[in-house]
N, C-alpha and C positions, 0 to 999 in steps of 0.2 A: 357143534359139539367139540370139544375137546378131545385132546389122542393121551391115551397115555402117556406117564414120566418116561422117557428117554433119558436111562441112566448111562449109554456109551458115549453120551455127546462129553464136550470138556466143562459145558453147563448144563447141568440136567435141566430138563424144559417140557413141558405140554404141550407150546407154542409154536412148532413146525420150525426154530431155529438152523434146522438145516437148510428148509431151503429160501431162507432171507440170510445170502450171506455179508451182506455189506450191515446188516445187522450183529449176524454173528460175530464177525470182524469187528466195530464197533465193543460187545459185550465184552469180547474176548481181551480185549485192551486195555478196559475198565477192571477186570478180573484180577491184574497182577495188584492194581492200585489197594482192591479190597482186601485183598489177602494181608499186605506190607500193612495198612491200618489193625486188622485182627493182629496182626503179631503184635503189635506196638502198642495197641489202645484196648484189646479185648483182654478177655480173662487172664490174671498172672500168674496165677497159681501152677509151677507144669504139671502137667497130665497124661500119660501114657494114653488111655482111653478110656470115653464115659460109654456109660449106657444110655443110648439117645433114640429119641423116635426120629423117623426120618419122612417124609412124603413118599407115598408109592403109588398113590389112586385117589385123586381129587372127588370122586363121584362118593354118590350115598351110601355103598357099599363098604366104606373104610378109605382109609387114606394114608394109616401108617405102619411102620416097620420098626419092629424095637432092634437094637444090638448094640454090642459095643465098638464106638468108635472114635479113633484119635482125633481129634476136633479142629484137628490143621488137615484132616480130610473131609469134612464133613460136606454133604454134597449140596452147597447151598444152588438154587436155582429158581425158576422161575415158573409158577405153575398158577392157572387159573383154574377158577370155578368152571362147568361145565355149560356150556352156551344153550342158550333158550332161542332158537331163530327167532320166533313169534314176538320173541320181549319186544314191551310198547314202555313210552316212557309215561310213568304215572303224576305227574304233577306237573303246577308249571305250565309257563304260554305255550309248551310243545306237547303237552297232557294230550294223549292216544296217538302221537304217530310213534315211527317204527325206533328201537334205540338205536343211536348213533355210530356206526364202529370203525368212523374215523372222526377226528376233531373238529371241528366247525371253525371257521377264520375267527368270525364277530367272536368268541367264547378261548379262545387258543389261550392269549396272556393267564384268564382268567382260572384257568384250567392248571397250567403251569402250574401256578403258584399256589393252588391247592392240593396239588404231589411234593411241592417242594417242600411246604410246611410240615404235612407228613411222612414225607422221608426222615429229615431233621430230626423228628424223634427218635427216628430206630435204634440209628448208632448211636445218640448222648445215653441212653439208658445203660447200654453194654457201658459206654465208657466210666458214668457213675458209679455201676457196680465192678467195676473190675480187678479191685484190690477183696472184696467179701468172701475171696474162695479160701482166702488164711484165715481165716478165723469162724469157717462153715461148723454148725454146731452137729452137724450128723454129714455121713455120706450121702444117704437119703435126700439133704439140702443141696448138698454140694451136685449133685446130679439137677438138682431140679432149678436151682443160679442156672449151670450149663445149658439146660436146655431151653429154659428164658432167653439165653444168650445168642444160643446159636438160632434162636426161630426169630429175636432182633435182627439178626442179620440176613436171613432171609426177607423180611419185611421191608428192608433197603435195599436189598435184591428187586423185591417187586414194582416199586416206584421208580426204581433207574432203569427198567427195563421199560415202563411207557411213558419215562422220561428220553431214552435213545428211539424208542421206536416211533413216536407217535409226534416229538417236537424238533427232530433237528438239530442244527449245530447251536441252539442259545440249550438243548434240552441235556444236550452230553455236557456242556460246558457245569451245566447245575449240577450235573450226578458229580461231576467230578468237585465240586466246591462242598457237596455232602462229606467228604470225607477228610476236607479239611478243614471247617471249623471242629471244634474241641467245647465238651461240656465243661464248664466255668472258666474259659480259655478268657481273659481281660482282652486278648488282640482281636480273635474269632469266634468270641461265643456261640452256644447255639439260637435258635429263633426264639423260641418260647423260653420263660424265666423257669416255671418247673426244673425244665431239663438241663440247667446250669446248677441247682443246686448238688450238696455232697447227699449219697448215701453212704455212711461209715460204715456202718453196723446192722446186724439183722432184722432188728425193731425197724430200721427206716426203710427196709428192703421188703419186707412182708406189707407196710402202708403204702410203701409207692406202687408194689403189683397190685394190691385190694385197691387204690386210691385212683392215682395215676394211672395205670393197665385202664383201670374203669374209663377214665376219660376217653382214654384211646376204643375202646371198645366201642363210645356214642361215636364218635369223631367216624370211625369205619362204617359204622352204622349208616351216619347219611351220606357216605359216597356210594356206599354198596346201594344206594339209591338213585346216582347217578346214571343221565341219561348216555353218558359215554361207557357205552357196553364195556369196554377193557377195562376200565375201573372198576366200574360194578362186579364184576364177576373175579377180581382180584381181589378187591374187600373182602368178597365172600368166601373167599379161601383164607383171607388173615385170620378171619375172624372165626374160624375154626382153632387157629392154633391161639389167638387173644384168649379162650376160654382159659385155659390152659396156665397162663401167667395171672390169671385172677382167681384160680382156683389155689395154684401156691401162697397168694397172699390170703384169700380167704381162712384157707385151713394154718396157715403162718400164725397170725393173730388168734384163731383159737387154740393152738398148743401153747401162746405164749400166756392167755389169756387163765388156759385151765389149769399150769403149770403153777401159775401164780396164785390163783384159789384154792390149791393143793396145799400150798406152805400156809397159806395165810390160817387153813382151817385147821391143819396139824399144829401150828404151832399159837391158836388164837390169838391171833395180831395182825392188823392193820401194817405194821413195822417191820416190812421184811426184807429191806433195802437190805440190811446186813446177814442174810438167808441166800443171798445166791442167786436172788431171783428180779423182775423188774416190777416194783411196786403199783397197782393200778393208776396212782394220779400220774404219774409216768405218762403210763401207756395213754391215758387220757389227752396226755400234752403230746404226744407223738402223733396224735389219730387229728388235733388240735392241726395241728401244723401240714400235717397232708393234707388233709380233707381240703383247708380253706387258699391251701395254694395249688388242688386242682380245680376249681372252680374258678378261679383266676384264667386256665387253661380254657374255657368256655366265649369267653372273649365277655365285653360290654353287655347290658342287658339289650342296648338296643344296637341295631347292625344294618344302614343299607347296605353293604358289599353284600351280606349274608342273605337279605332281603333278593338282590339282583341276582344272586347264585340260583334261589330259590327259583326264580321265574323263569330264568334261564335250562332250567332243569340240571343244572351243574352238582347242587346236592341239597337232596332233600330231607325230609326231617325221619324220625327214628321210627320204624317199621311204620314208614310212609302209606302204603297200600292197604292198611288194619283203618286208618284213620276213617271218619264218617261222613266229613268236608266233603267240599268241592274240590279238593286239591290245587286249588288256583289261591285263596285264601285274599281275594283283591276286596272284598266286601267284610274280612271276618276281623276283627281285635283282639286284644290280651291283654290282662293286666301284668305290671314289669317291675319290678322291686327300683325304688326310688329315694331320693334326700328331697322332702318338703319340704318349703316355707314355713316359718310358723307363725310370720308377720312381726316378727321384732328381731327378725336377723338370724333366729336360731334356723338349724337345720333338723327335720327331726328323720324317721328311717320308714318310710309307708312305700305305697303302691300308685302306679298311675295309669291309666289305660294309653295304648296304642295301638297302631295297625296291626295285625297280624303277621306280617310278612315282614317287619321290621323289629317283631320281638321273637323270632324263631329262635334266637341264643338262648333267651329265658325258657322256651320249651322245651330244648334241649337240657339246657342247664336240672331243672324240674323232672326230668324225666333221671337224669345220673343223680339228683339228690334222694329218689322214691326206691334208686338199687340202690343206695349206701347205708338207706336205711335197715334193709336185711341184713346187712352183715352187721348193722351194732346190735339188734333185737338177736341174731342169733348167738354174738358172745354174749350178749347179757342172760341169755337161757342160760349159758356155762357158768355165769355166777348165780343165777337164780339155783339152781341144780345144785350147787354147792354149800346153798346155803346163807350165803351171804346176803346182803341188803344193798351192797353198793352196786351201781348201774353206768354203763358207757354213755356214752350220747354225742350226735352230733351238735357244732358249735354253728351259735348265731348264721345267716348268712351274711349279715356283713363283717363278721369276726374274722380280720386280719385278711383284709381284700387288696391287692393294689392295684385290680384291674376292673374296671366300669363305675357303677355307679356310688362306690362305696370307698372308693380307692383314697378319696380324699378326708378318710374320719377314722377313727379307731372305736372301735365296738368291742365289748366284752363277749363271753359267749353267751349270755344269755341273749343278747340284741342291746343291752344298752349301750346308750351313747357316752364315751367320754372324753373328757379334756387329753390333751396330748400328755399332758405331765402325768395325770392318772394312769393313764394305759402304761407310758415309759417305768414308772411304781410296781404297776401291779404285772404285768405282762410275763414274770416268771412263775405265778400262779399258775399261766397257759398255754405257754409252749416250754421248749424244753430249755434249762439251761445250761450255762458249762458244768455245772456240777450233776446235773440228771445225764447230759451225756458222757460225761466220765466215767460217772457207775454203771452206765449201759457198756461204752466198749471194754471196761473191767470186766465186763461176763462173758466177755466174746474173746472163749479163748477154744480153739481149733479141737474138733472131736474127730479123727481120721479114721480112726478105728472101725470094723465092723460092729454093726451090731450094736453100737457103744451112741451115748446122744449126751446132747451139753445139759448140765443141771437147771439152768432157767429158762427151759423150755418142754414141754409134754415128746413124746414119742407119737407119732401119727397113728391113724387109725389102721391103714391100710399101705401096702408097699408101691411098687408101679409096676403095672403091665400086670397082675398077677405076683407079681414076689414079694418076697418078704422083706419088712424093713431090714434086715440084719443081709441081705443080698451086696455083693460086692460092687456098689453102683457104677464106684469111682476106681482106676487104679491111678494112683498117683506116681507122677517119675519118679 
């Protein structure tokens, strides 16, 4: 079991850091490093204090605390899920012994570097967003940037913590190298190409939590599957707070979504780019551009590392234990989206059967394309509702790929195939261009005000915690 958050320690912790003090020591060290980065790479906007939830109680009971607070205090720390003595590992050549709750030698490297890759995320996201606080279109937004923000950096709190605990002096060396690569840094980028891209603007901020957050969501999914207890059970506390950043982007894209069916229907026109508002082919190219560069994030369709992870029980697939298998998967196959022959040199876009245990990306990948699909069916209700005829939709899977199988073609969104010279032609039809994102950041002009919300976007349905949108979420310096 877990002990309660110990808020007098200098890191709040679950984790008995009192008495591992060459740990403590260790964290404590790390701590100034993190801070010097948030001042430097986190949010710019200054802020006297937001209204933030905080951790108080990891268990099923609740877990959090609202109030206002300065966010250069915010009590970032380290808190797991609640311990299952009993837990067995479910999948994998180590299916029904007991789970792990120290590292294993043979599995150590391997382990590493599947904390390292998801630490790497935490902080590129903050850094991405950390100019969006000048040009927040409500307080209401501006609170809920922050608190995306600041539970990012809790999320790289949790991987450097069984990054120091669990690996040593190569595992401190990494925590510490987390905080010096930089998202779109040309010297130190970060690992994943996602997380080097810009978010300017709120259109790209609302798809990267619904898009991106989602990725991260599966990604948490099959470690909180992981037969190394500490992992497992810190997943499953992210992934309390991951709801959270993809429910901002969720309801994001529907304010932005119903805002824009509001003018289209008042003002009967398709033509509302000069209304103040972000026209839907827009929105369609922005949903365009996330969608098919977090799938990108999924890795290749086929994967031994992923395959051996699997067997190894290191991470398994997305609510692993619901599955009907054997959970060993050494007899089962899948089919894996591919580029076939068509016997005179063309390529054309189909499917091929393989192992099972070597197409687990593509299960994954299938399983975050079956939840994306709810959030285009449910803005498309907001246009249906409105009256309109026009419809969202996700694009091709091979549409604008540059990782696995499709990396090397350019596809429409429909799925067809085309010449490089067509796509380079046509390609402002489906993502955004300079002139769609100019008229986007035109509209991204700062709503500080109570109570007050930017025109190209709806007002929410409900406040937070209980309050109302017009609540003072934010006090600004």
């Amino acid at each position: 079991m877990t002990t309660a958050p110990d808020y007098t320690e200098k890191i709040p912790n679950n984790v008995n850091l009192r008495e591992d003090r060459r740990l403590r020591r260790a964290l404590e060290s790390w701590q100034p490093d993190f801070l010097n980065w948030w001042e430097s790479m986190g949010p710019a906007l200054p802020t006297k204090d937001v209204y933030l939830r905080t951790a108080v109680n990891v268990g099923r009971e609740g877990w959090a605390h609202f109030g206002h607070v300065p966010m250069k205090d915010y009590r970032w720390g380290v808190f797991l899920a609640e311990r299952d003595s009993d837990r067995r590992i479910a999948f994998g050549q180590h299916k029904g012994e007991p789970a792990w709750q120290k590292v294993p030698g043979e599995y150590r490297a391997d382990l590493q570097r599947l904390l390292v890759i998801q630490g790497d995320t935490e902080p590129a996201s903050v850094e991405q967003q950390r100019n969006l606080g000048a040009t927040a279109p409500s307080l209401y937004d501006l609170r809920n940037l922050f608190q995306v923000n600041v539970e990012e950096g809790r999320h790289l709190w949790a991987m450097v913590y069984l990054l120091h605990a669990y690996f040593g002096r190569e595992g401190r060396e990494e925590a510490g190298e987390l905080l010096h690569r930089n998202s779109g840094s040309e010297d130190s980028p970060r690992i994943l190409g996602a997380f080097n891209e810009e978010t300017p603007d709120w259109l790209s901020f609302f798809m990267f939590t619904y898009f991106t957050d989602r990725d991260g969501k599966y990604q948490l999914g099959t470690l909180k599957e992981s037969a190394f207890d500490p992992l497992s059970r810190t997943c499953e506390f992210m992934l309390k707070e991951e709801a959270h950043h993809m429910m901002v982007g969720t309801t994001g894209v529907d304010r932005v979504v119903g805002r824009t069916a509001q003018v289209m229907v008042e003002n009967d026109t398709d033509d509302v780019a000069a209304l103040g508002v972000i026209p839907l082919p827009v929105i369609q190219k922005y949903l365009n551009f996330h969608y098919s560069v977090s799938l990108d994030l999924f890795g290749g369709e086929t994967s031994t590392n992923v395959a051996n992870y699997y067997t190894a029980g290191l991470k398994g697939r997305w609510m692993e234990e619901r599955r009907t298998d054997d959970h060993r998967l050494t007899d089962d196959s899948i089919m894996v989206d591919t580029l076939a022959g068509a016997g005179n040199g063309e390529q054309s876009i189909g499917q091929t059967e393989v192992p099972a245990l070597v197409g687990l990306n593509t299960d994954l990948r299938r399983e975050y394309i079956s939840d994306c699909r709810s959030g285009v069916n449910r803005w498309n209700k907001i246009l249906a509702e409105a009256g309109l005829t026009q419809r969202l939709k996700l694009p091709h899977i091979a549409f604008n790929r540059r990782v696995g199988a499709f990396a090397g073609i350019e596809a429409a969104p429909d799925g067809e195939k085309l010449p490089a010279g067509e796509w380079e032609r046509r390609r402002g039809q489906w993502l955004p261009t300079d002139v769609d994102k100019t008229h986007v950041r035109s509209l991204m002009q700062p709503v500080h005000e109570r109570g007050k919300i930017a025109a190209w976007i709806a007002p929410p349905r409900n406040g937070i915690n209980g309050k109302p949108f017009e609540y003072d979420y934010v006090h600004l310096a």
